[in-house]
Backbone as a chain_set.jsonl record, in Angstrom:
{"seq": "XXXXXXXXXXXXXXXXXXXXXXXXXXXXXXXXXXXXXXXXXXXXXXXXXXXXXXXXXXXXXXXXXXXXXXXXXXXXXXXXXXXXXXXXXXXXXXXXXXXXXXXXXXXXXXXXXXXXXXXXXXXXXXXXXXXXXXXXXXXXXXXXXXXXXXXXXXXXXXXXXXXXXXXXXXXXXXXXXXXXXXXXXXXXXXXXXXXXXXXXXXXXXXXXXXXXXXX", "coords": {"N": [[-21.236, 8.956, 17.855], [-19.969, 10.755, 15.049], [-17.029, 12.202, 15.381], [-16.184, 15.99, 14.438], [-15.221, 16.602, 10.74], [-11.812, 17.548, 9.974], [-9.618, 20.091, 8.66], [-7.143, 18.927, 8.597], [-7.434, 15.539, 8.425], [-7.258, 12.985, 7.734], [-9.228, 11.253, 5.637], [-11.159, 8.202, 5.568], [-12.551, 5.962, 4.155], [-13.903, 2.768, 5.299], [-14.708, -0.434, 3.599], [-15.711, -3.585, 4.325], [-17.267, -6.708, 4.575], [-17.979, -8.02, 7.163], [-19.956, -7.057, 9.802], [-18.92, -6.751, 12.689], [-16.47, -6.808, 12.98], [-15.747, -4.804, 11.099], [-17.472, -2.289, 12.608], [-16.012, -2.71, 14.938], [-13.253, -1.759, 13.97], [-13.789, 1.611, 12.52], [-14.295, 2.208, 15.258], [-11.731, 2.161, 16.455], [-10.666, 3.808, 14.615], [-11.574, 5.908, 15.02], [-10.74, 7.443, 16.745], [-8.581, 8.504, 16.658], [-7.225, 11.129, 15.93], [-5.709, 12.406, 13.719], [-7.396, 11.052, 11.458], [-10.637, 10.514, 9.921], [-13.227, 8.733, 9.445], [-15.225, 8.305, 6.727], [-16.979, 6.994, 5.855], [-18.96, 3.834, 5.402], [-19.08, 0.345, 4.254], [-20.513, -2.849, 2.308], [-19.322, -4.09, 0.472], [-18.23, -5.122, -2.537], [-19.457, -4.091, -4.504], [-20.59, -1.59, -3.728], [-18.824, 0.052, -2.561], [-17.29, 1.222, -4.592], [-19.108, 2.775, -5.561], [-19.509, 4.566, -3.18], [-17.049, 5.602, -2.961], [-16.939, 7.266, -5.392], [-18.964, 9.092, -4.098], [-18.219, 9.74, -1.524], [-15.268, 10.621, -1.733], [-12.919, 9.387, -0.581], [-9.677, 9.668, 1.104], [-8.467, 7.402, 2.055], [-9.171, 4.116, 1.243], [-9.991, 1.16, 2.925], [-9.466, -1.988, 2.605], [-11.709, -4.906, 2.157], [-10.275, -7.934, 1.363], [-11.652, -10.566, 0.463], [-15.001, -10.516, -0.609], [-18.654, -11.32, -0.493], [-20.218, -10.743, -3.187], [-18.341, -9.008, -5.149], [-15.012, -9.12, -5.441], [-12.075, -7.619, -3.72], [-10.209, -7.513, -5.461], [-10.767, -7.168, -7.759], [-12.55, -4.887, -7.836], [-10.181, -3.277, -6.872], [-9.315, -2.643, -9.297], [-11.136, -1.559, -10.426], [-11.295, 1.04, -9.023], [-8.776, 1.853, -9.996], [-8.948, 2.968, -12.588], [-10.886, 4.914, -11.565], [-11.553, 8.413, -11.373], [-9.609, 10.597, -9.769], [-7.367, 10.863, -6.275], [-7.792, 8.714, -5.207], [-6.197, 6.025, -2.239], [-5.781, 2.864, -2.213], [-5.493, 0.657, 0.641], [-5.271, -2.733, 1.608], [-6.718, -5.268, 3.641], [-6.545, -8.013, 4.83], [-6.799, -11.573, 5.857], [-5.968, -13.547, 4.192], [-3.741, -16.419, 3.773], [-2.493, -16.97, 1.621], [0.397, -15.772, -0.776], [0.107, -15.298, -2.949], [-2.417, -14.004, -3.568], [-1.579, -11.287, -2.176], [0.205, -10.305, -4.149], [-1.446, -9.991, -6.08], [-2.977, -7.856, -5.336], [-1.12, -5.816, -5.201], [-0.273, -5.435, -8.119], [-2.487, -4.681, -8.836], [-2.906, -2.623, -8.039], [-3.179, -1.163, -5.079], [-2.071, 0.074, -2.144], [-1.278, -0.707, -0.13], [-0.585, -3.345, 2.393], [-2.222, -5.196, 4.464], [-2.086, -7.386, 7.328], [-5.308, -8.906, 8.904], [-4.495, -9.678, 11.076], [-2.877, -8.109, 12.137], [-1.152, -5.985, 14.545], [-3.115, -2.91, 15.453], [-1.904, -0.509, 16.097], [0.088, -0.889, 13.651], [-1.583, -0.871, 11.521], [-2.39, 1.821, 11.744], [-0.489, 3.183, 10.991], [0.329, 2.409, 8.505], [-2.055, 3.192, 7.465], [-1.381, 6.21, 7.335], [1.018, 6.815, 6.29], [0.177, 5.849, 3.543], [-0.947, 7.605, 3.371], [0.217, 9.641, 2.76], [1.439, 8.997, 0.195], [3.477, 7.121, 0.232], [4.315, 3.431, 0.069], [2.825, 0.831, 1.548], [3.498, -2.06, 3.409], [2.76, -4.831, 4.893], [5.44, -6.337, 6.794], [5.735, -9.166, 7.724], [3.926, -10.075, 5.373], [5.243, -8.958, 3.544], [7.574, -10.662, 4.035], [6.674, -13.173, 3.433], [5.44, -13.167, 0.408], [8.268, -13.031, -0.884], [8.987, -15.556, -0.218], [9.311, -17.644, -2.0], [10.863, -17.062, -3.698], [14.26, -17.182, -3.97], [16.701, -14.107, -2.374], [19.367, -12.358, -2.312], [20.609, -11.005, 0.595], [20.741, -7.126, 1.555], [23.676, -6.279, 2.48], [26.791, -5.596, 1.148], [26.582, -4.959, -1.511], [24.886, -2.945, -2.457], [25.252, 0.574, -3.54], [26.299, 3.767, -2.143], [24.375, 5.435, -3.399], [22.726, 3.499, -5.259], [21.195, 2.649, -2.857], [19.617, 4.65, -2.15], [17.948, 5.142, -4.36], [16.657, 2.845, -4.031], [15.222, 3.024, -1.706], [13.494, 4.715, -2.498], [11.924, 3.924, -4.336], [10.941, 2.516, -3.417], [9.445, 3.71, -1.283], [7.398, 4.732, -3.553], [8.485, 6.566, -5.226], [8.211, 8.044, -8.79], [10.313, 7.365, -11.958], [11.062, 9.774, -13.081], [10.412, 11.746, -11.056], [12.303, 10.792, -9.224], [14.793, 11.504, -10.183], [14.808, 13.909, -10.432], [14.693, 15.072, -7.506], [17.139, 13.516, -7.136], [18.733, 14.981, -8.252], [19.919, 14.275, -10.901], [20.011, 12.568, -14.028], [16.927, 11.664, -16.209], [17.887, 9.066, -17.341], [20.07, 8.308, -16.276], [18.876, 7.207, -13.644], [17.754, 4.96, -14.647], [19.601, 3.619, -15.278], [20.673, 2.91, -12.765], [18.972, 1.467, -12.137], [18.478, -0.747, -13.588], [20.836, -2.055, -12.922], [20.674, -2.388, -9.755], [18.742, -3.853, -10.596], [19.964, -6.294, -11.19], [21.885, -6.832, -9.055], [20.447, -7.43, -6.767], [18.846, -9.379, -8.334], [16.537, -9.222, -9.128], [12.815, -8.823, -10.528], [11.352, -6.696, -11.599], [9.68, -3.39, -10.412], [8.022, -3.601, -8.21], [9.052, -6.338, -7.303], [11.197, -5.404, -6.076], [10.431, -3.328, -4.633], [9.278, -5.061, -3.066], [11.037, -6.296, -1.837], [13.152, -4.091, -0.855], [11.334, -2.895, 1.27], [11.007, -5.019, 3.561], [13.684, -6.108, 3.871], [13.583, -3.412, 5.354], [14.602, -1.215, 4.16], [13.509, 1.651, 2.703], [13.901, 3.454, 3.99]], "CA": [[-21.357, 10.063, 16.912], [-18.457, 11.051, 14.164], [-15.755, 13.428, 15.5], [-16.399, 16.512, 13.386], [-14.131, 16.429, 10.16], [-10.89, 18.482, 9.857], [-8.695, 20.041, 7.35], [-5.879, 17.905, 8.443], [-7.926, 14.145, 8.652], [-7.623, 11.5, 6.536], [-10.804, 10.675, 4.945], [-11.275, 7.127, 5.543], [-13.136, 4.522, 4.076], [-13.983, 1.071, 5.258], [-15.298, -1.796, 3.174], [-15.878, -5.096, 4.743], [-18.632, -7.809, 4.695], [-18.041, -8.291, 8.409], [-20.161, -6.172, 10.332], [-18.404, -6.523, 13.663], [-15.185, -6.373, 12.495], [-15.56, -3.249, 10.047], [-17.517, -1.556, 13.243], [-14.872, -2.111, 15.732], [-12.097, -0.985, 13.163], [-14.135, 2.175, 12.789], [-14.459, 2.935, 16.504], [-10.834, 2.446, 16.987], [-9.644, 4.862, 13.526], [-12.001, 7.59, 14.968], [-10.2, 7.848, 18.054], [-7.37, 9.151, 16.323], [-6.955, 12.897, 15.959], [-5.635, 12.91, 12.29], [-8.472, 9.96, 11.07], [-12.104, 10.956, 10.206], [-14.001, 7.877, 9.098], [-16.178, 9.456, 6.315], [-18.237, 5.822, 5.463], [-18.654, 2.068, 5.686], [-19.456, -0.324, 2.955], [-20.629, -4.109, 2.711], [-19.369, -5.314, -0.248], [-17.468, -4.41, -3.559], [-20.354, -2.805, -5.144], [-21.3, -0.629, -2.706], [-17.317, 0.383, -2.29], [-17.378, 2.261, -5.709], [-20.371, 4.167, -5.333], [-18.85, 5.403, -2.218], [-15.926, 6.17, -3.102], [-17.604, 8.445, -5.747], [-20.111, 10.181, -3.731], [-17.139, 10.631, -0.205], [-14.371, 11.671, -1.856], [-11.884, 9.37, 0.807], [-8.142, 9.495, 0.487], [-7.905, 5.929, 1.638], [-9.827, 2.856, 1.277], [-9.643, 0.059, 3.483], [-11.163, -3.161, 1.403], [-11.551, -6.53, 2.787], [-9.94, -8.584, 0.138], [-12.151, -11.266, -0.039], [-16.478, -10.155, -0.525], [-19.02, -12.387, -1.853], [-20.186, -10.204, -4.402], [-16.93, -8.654, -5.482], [-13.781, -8.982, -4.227], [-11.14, -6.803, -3.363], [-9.247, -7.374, -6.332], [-11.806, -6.711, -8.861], [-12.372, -3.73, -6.621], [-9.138, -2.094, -7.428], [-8.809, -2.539, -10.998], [-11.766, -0.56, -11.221], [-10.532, 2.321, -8.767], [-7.571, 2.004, -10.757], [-10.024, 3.729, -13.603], [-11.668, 5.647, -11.859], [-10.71, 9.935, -11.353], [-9.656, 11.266, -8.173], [-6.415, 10.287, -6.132], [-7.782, 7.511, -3.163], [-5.501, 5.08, -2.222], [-6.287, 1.536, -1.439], [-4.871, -0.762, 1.319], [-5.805, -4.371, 1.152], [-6.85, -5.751, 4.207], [-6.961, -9.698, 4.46], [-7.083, -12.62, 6.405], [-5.502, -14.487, 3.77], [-2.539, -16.63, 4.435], [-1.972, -17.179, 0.08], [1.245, -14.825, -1.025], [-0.454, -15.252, -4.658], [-3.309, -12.891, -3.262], [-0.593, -9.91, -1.903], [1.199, -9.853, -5.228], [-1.994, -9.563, -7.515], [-3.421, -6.849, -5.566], [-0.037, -4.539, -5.52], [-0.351, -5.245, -8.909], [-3.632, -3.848, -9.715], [-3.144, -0.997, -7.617], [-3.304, -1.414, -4.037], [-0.623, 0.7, -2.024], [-0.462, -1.168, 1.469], [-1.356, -4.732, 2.301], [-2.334, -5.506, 6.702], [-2.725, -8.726, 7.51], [-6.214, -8.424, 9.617], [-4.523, -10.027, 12.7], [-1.688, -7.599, 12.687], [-1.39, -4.82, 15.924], [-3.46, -1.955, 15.238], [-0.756, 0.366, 15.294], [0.701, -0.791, 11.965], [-2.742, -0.491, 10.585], [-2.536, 3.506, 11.402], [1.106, 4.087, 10.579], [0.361, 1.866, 7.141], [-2.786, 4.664, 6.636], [-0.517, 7.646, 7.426], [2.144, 6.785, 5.316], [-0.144, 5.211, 2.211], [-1.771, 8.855, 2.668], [1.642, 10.736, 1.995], [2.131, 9.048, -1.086], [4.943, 5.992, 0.152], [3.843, 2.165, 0.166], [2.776, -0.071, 3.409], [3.46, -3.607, 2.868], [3.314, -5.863, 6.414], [6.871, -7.217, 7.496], [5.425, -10.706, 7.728], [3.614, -9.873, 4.148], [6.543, -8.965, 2.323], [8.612, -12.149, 3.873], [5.782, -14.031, 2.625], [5.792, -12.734, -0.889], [9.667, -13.399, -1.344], [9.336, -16.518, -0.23], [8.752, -18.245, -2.763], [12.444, -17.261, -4.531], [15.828, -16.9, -3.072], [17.056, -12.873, -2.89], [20.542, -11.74, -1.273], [20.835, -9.834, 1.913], [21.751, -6.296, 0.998], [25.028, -6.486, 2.755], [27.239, -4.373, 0.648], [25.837, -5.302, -2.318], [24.364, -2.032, -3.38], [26.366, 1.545, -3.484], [24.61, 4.51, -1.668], [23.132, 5.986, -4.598], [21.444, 2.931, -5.504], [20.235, 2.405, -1.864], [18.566, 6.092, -2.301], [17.363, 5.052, -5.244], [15.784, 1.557, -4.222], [14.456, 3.498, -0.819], [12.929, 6.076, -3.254], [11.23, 3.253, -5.13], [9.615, 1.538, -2.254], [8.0, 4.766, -1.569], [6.046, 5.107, -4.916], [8.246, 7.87, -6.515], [8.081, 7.282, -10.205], [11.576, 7.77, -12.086], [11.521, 11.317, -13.323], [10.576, 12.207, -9.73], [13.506, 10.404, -8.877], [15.814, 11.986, -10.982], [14.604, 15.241, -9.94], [15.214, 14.756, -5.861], [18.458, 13.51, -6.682], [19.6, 15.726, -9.417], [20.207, 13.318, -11.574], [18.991, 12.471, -15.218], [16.047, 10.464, -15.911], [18.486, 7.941, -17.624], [21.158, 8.109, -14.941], [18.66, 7.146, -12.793], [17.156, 3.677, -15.382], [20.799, 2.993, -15.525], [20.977, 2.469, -12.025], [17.812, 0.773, -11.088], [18.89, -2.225, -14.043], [22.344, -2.607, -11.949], [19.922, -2.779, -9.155], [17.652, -5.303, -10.709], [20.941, -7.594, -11.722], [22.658, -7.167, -7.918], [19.296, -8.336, -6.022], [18.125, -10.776, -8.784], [14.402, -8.786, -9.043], [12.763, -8.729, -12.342], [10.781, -5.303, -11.646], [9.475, -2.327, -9.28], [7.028, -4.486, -7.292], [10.024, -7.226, -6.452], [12.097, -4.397, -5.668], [9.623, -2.546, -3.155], [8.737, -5.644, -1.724], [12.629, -6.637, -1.126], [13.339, -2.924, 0.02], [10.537, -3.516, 2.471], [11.4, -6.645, 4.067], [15.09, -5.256, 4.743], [14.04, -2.361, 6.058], [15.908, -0.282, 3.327], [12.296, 2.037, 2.911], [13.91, 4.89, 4.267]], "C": [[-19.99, 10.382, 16.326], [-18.075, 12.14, 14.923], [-16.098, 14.106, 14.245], [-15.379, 16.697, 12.394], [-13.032, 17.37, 10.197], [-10.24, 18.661, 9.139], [-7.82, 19.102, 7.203], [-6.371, 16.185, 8.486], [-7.772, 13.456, 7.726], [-8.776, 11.015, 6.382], [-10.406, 8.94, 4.569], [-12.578, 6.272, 5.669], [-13.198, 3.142, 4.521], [-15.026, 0.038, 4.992], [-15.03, -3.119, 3.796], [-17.198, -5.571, 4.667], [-18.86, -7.883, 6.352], [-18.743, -7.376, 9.409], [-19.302, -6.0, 11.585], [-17.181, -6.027, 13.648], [-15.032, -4.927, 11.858], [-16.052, -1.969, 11.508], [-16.355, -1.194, 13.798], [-13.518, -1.656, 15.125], [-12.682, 0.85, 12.965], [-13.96, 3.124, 13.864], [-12.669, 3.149, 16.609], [-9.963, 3.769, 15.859], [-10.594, 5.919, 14.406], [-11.481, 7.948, 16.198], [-9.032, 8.106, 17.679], [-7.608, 10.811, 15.531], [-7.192, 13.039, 14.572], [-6.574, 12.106, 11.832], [-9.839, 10.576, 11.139], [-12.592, 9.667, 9.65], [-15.068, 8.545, 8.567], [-17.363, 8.119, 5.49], [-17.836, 4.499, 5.359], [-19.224, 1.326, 4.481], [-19.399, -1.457, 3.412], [-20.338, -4.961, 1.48], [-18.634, -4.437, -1.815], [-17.857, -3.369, -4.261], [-20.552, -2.078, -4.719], [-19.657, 0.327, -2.688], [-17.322, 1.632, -3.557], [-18.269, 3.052, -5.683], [-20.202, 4.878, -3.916], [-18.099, 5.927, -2.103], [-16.31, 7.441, -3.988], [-18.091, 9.375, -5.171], [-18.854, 10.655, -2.143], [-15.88, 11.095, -0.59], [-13.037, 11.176, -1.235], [-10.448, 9.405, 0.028], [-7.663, 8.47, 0.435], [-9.044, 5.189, 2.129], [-9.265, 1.87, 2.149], [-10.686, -0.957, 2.911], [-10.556, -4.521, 1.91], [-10.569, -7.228, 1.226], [-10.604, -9.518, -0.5], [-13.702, -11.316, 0.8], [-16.737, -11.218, -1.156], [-19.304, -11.645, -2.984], [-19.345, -9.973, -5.481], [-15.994, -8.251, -4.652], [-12.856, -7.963, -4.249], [-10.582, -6.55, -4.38], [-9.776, -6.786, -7.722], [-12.131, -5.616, -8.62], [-11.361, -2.486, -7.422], [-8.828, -2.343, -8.678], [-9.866, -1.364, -11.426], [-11.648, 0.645, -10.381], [-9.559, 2.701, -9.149], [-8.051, 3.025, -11.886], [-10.246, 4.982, -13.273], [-10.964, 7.377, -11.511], [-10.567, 9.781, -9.648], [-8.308, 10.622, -7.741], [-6.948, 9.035, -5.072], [-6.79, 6.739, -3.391], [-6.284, 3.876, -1.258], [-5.29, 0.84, -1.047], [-5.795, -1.6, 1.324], [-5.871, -4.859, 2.849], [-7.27, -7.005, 4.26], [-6.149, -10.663, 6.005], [-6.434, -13.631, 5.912], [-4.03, -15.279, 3.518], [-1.505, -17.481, 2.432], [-1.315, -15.597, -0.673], [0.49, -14.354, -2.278], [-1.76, -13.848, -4.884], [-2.713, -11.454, -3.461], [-0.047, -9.545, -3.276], [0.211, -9.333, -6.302], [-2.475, -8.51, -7.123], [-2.574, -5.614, -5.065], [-0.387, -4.449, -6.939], [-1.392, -4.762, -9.485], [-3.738, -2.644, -8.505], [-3.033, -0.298, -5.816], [-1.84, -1.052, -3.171], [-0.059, 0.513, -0.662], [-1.354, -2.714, 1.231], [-0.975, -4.908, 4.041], [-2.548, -6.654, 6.107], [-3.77, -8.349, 8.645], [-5.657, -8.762, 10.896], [-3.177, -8.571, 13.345], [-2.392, -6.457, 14.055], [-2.126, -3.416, 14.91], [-2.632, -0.676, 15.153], [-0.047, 0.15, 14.411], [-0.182, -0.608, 11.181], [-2.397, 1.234, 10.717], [-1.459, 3.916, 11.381], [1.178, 3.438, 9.083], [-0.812, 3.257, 6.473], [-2.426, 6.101, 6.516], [0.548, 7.46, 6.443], [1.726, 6.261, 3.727], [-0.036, 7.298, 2.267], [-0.657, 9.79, 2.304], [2.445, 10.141, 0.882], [2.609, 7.507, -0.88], [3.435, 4.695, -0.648], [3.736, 1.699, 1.689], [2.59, -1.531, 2.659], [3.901, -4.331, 4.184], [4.487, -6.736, 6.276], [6.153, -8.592, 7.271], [4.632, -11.073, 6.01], [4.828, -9.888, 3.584], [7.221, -9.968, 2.221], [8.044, -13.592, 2.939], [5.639, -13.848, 1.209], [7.052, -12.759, -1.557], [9.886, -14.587, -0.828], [9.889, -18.053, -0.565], [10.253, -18.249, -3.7], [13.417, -16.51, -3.717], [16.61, -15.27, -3.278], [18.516, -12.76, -1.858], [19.878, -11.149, -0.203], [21.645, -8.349, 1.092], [23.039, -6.241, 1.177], [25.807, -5.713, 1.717], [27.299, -4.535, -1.03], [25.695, -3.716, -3.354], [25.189, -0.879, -2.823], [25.304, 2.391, -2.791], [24.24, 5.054, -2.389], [22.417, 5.11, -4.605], [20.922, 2.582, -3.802], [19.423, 3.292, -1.583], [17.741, 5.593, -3.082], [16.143, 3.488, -4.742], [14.446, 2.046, -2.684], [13.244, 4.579, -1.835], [11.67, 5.101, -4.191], [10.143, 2.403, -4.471], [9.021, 2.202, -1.225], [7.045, 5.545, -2.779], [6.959, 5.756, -5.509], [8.635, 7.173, -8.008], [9.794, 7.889, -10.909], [11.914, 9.366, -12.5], [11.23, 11.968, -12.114], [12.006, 11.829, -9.151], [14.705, 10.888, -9.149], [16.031, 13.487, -10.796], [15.64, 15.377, -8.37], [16.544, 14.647, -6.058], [19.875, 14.26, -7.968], [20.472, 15.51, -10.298], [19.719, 13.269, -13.233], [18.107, 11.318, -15.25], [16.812, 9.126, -16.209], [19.132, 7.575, -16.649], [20.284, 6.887, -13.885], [17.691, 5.543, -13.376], [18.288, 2.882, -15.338], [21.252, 2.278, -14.236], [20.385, 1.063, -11.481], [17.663, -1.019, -12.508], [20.21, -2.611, -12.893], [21.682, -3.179, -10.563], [19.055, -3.766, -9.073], [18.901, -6.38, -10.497], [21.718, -7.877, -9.789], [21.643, -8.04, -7.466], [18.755, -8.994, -6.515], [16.612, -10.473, -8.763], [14.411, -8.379, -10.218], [12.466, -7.184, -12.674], [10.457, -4.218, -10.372], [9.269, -2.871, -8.171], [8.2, -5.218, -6.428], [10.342, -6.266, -5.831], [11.849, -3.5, -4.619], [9.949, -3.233, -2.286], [10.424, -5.878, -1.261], [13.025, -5.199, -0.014], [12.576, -2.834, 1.406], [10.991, -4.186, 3.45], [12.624, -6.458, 4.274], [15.29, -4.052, 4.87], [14.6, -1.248, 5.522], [14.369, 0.958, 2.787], [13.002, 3.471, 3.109], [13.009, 5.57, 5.431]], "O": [[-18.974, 10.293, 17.015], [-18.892, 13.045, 15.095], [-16.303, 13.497, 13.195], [-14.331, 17.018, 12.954], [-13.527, 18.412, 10.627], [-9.863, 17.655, 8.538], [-7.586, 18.484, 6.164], [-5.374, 15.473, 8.608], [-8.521, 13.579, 6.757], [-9.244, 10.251, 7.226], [-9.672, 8.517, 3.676], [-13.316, 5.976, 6.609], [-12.415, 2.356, 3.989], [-15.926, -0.326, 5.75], [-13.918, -3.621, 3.627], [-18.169, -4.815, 4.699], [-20.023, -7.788, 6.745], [-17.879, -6.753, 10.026], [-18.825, -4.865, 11.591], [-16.829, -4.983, 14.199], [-14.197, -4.097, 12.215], [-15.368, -0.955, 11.645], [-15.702, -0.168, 13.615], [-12.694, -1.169, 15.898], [-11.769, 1.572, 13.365], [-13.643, 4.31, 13.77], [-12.283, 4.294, 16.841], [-8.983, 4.44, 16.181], [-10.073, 7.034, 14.373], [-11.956, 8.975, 16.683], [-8.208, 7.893, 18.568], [-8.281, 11.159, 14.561], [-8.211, 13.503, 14.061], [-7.184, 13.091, 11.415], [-10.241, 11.098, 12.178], [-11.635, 9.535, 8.888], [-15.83, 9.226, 9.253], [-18.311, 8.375, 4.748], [-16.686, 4.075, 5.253], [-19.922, 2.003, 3.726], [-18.746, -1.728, 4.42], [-20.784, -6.091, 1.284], [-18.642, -3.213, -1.946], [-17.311, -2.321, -4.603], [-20.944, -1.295, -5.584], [-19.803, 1.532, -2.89], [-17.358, 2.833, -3.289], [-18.005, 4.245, -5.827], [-20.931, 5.843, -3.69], [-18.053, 6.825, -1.263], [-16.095, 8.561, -3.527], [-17.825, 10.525, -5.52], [-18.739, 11.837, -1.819], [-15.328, 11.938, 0.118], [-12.08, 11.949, -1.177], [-10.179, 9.24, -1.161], [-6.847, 8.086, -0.403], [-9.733, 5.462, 3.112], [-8.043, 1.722, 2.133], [-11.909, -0.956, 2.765], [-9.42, -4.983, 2.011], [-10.452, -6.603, 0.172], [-10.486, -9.64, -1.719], [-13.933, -11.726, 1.938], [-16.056, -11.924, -1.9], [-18.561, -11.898, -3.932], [-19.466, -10.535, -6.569], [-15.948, -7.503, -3.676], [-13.082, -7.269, -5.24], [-10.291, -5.365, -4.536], [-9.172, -6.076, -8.526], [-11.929, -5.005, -9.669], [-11.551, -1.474, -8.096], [-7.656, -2.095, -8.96], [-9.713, -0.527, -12.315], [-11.951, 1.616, -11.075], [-9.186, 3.832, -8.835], [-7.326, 4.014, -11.995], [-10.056, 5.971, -13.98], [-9.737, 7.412, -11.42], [-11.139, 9.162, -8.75], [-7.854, 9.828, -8.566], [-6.207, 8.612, -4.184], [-6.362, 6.609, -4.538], [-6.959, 3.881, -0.229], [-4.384, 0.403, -1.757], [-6.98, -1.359, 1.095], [-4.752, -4.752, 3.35], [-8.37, -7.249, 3.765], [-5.268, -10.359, 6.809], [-6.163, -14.598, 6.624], [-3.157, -14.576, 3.008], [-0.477, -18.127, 2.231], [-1.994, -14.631, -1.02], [0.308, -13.168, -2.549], [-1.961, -13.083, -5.827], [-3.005, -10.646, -4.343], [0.141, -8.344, -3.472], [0.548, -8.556, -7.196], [-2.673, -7.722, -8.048], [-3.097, -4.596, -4.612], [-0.868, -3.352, -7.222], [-1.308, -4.388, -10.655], [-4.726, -1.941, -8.292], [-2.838, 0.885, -5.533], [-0.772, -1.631, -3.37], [0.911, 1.027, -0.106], [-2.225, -3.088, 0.447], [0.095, -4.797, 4.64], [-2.963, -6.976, 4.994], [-3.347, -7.511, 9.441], [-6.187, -8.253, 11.884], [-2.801, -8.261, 14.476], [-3.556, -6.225, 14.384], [-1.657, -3.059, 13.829], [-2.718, 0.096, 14.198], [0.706, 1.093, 14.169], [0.12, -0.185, 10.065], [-2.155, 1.835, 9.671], [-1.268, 5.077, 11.742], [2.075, 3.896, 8.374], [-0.62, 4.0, 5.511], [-2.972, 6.96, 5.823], [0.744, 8.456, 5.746], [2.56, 6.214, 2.823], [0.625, 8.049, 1.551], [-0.837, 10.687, 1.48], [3.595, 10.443, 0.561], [2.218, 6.668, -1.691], [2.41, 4.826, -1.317], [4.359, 2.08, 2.681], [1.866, -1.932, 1.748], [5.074, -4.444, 4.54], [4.434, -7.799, 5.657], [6.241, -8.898, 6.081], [4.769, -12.19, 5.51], [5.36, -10.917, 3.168], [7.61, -10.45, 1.157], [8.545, -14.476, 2.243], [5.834, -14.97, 0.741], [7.056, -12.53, -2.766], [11.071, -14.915, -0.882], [10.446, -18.991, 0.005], [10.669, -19.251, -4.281], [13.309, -15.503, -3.017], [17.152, -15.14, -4.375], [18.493, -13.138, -0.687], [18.683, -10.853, -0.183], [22.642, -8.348, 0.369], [23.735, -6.152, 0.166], [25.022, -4.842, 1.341], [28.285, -4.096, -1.624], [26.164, -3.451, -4.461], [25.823, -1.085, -1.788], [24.094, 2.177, -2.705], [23.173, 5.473, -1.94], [21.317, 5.328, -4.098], [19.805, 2.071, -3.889], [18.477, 3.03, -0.84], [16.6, 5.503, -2.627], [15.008, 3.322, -5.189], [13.288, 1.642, -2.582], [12.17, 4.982, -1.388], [10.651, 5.633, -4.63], [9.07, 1.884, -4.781], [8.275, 1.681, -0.396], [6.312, 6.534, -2.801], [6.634, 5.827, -6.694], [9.188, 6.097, -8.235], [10.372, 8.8, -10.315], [12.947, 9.963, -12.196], [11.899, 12.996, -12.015], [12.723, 12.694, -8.647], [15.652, 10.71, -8.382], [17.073, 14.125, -10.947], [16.828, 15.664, -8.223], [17.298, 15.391, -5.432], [21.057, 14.128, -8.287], [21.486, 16.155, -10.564], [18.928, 14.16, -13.543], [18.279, 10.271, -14.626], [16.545, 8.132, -15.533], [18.847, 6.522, -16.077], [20.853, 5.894, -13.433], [16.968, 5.022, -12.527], [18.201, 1.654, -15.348], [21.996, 1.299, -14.294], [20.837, 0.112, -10.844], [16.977, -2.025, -12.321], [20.176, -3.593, -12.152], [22.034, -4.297, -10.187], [18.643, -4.398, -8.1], [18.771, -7.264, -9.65], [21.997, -9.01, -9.398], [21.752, -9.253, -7.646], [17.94, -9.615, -5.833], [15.703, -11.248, -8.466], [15.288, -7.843, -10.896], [12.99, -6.523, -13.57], [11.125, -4.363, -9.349], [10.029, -2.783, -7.206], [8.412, -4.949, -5.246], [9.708, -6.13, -4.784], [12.681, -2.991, -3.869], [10.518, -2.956, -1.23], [10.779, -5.475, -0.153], [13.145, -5.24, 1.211], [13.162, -2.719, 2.482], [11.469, -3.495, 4.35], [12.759, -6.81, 5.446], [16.347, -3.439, 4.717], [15.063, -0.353, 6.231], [14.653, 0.726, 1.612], [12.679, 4.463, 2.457], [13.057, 6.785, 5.619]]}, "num_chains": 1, "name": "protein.A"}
């Protein structure tokens, strides 16, 4: 039987095809205090019309349904009203996957084998806004091209600034926090692109990520 909900819970969704799997993920989020598990889903379609009618703050979505997949998924919660956030849960061992669905929207990425405690410190920290992107994910997603070590590389403004970026805030938030101007703060984050050799945000998370620089 559900734990009854609470002001403070995270309203959580989980989509999977897998029945066993999606149960026992289930049993183990509702045994957490702050976690309410407010519905289950079998498949992409079903995911959107749930998300409508519960209201959750975060989605957990297999990445790859037969119907519709994960990725198709979040382009159209990308659409739709309301704030949820979606992590990407997958199985899949192709970087090409992780990168398209940050890019359509998707604000953590588990690998399904990882320890269950990075799954509920990736849904606590999507739900306050940051990013969750798995250590072994992110290495895997920069693998593919050669990036420095920060090493002294970047000044500490821009290491505020690149921590500040690989928790979601957008630049006039940024500029705010650090009492800065919005330009000041475009001016940095090119000097930033040109030190670490990253074309945009996304690189730039996932690098911040992956050394730890997150904040």
């Amino acid at each position: 039987m559900a734990k009854p909900s609470s002001k403070a819970s995270i309203r959580v969704l989980v989509v999977d095809d897998h029945p066993i799997f999606r149960d026992g993920l289930c049993k183990l989020l509702q045994a957490e205090d702050d976690i309410t598990v407010v519905g289950q889903g079998r498949s992409g379609a079903e995911c959107l019309g749930l998300v409508e009618k519960l209201k959750p703050d975060v989605v957990l979505l297999d990445l790859k349904m037969p119907d519709q997949d994960g990725l198709a998924v979040l382009g159209a919660l990308g659409q739709a009203a309301g704030s949820v956030r979606a992590i990407v849960l997958t199985a899949s061992e192709d970087e090409r996957d992780y990168v398209e669905a940050v890019r359509r929207g998707a604000r953590g990425v588990v690998l399904k084998q990882a320890a269950t405690a990075r799954l509920l410190e990736g849904i606590r920290k999507v739900h306050r806004g940051e990013m969750w992107i798995d250590q072994r994910v992110a290495a895997d997603m920069l693998r593919a091209t050669s990036r420095p070590a920060p090493g002294e590389l970047l000044t500490g403004r821009e290491q505020e600034i690149v921590a500040l970026v690989a928790q979601g805030f957008r630049n006039k938030e940024m500029a705010e926090k650090l009492s800065i101007s919005e330009q000041t703060v475009k001016n940095h984050l090119h000097a930033i692109y040109d030190k670490l050799g990253v074309s945009d945000r996304l690189e730039l998370a996932l690098y911040a990520l992956h050394h730890r620089l997150a904040g």
